[in-house]
C-alpha positions in Angstrom: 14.4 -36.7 -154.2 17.8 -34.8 -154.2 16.7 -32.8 -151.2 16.1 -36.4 -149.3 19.2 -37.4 -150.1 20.9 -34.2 -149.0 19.1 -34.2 -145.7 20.2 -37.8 -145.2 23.3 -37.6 -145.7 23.6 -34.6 -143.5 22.0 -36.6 -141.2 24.4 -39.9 -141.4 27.3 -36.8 -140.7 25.8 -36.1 -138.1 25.5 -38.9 -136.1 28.8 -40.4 -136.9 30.4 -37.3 -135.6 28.2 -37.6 -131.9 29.4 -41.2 -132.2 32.8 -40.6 -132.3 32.7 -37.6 -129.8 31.2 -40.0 -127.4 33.4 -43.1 -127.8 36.6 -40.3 -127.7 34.9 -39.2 -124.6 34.0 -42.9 -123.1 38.3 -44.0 -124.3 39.1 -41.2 -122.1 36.7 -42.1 -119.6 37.7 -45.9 -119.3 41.4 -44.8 -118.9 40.6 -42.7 -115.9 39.1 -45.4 -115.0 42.0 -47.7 -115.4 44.3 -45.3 -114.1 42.1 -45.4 -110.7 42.4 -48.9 -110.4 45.9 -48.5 -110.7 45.8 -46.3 -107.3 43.3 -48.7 -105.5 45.9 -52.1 -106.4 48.7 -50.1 -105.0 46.7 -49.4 -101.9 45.5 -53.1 -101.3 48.9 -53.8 -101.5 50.3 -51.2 -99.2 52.4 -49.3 -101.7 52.7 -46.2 -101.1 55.5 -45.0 -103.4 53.3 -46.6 -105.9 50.1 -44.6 -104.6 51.8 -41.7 -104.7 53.2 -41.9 -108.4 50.0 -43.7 -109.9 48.0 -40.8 -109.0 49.6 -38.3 -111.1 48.7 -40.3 -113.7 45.2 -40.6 -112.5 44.7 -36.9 -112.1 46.4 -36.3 -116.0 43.4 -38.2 -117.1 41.2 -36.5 -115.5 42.8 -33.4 -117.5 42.5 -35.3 -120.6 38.3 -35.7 -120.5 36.7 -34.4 -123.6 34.0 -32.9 -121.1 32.7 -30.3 -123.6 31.3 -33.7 -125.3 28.9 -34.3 -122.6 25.4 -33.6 -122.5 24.7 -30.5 -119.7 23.7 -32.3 -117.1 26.6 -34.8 -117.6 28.5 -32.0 -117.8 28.0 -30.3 -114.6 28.2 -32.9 -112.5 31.5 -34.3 -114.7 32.8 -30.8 -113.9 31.9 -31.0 -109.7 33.6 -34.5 -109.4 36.7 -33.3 -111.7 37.6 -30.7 -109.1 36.7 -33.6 -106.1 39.3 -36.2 -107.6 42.0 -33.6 -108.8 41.9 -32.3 -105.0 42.4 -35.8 -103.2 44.6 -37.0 -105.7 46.9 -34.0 -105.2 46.0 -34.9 -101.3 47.1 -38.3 -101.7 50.5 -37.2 -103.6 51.1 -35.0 -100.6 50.1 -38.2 -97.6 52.9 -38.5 -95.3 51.6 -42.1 -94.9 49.4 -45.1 -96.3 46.5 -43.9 -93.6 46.3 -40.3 -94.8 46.7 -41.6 -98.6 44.1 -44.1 -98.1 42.1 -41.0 -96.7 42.6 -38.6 -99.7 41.5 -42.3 -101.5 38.2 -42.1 -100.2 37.1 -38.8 -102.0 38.7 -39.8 -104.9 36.6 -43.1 -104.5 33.1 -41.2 -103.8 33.8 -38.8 -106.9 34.4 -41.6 -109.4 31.0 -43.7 -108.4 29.2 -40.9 -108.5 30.7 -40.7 -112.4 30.4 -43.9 -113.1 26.8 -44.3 -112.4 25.7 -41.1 -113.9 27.6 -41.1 -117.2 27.9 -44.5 -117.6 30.9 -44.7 -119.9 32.0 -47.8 -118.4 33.5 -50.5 -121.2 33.5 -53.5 -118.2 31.5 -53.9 -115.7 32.6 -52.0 -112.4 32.0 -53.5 -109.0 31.2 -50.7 -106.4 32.5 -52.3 -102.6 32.6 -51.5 -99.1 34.4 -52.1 -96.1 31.6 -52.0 -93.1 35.2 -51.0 -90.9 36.2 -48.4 -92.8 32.8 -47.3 -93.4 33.9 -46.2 -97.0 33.3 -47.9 -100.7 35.6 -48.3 -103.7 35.3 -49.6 -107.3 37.1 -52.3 -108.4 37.5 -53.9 -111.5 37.0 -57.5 -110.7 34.2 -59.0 -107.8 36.5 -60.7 -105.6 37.1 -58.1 -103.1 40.4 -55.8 -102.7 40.4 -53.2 -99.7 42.5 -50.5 -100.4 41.8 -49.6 -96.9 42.9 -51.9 -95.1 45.5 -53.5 -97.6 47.5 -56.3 -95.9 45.8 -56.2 -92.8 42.4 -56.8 -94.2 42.7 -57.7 -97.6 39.3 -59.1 -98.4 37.3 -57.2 -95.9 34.3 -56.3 -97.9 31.5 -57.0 -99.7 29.8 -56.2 -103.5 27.4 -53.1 -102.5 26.4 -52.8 -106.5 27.5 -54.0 -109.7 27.5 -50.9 -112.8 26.9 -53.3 -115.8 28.9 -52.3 -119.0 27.7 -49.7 -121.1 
């Protein structure tokens, strides 16, 4: 009986510790996540002082991922679109205009939906979008649509391409 209750209990340890490693690891997630947004509502709405500066705060998050947390596979691929999104976003700090930010965007864009859907940390669900004119998709944290591509010009050029329930 004492050895049950020993085994349990080491048991109940150890699944409260992979629960908090993955909801420290999904926070830190969903504030990437949030910081990305950040970048895409400064691009739908042209501002690219804003771009610029919200990005550094995007690719700090990235920094901050608990990624020895994840499973291997997870891990991997985690470690592949880290290296994507830190290169555009340092891209993007770098764009001598909106059209070369909103370039840099893109890969930033690809790298996160490719996280999204394969870790699925997400807290809320996440709309994937694309704009058929710029022949390139974004997430966006509401459904009504919000090009960062186009921004002014084209505001709610788009459509919903996939919805990423919440986890």
């Amino acid at each position: 009986m004492k050895k049950i209750m020993i085994m349990m209990a080491i048991i109940a340890i150890a699944t409260t510790k992979l629960t908090f490693a993955q909801s420290k690891t999904d926070a830190a997630f969903n504030q990437l996540l949030s910081a990305y947004y950040d970048v895409k509502n400064a691009l739908a709405t042209d501002k690219k002082n804003v771009a610029a500066e919200k990005v550094k705060t995007l690719s700090a998050k990235v920094d901050a991922i608990p990624h020895k947390d994840l499973p291997a596979t997870q891990h991997t691929l985690w470690m592949e679109q880290a290296k994507i999104i830190k290169a555009k976003a340092t891209e993007l700090t770098a764009g001598k205009d909106i059209k070369a930010q909103r370039k840099s965007f893109e890969g930033i864009s690809y790298a996160m939906i490719k996280t999204v859907r394969n870790i699925k940390f997400n807290n809320a669900t996440v709309y994937v979008q694309h704009c058929p004119m710029a022949k390139a998709s974004w997430l966006n944290e509401k459904e009504n649509i919000e090009n960062p591509y186009y921004g002014s010009m084209m505001f709610d050029c788009g459509d919903v391409a996939e919805t990423i329930k919440s986890k």
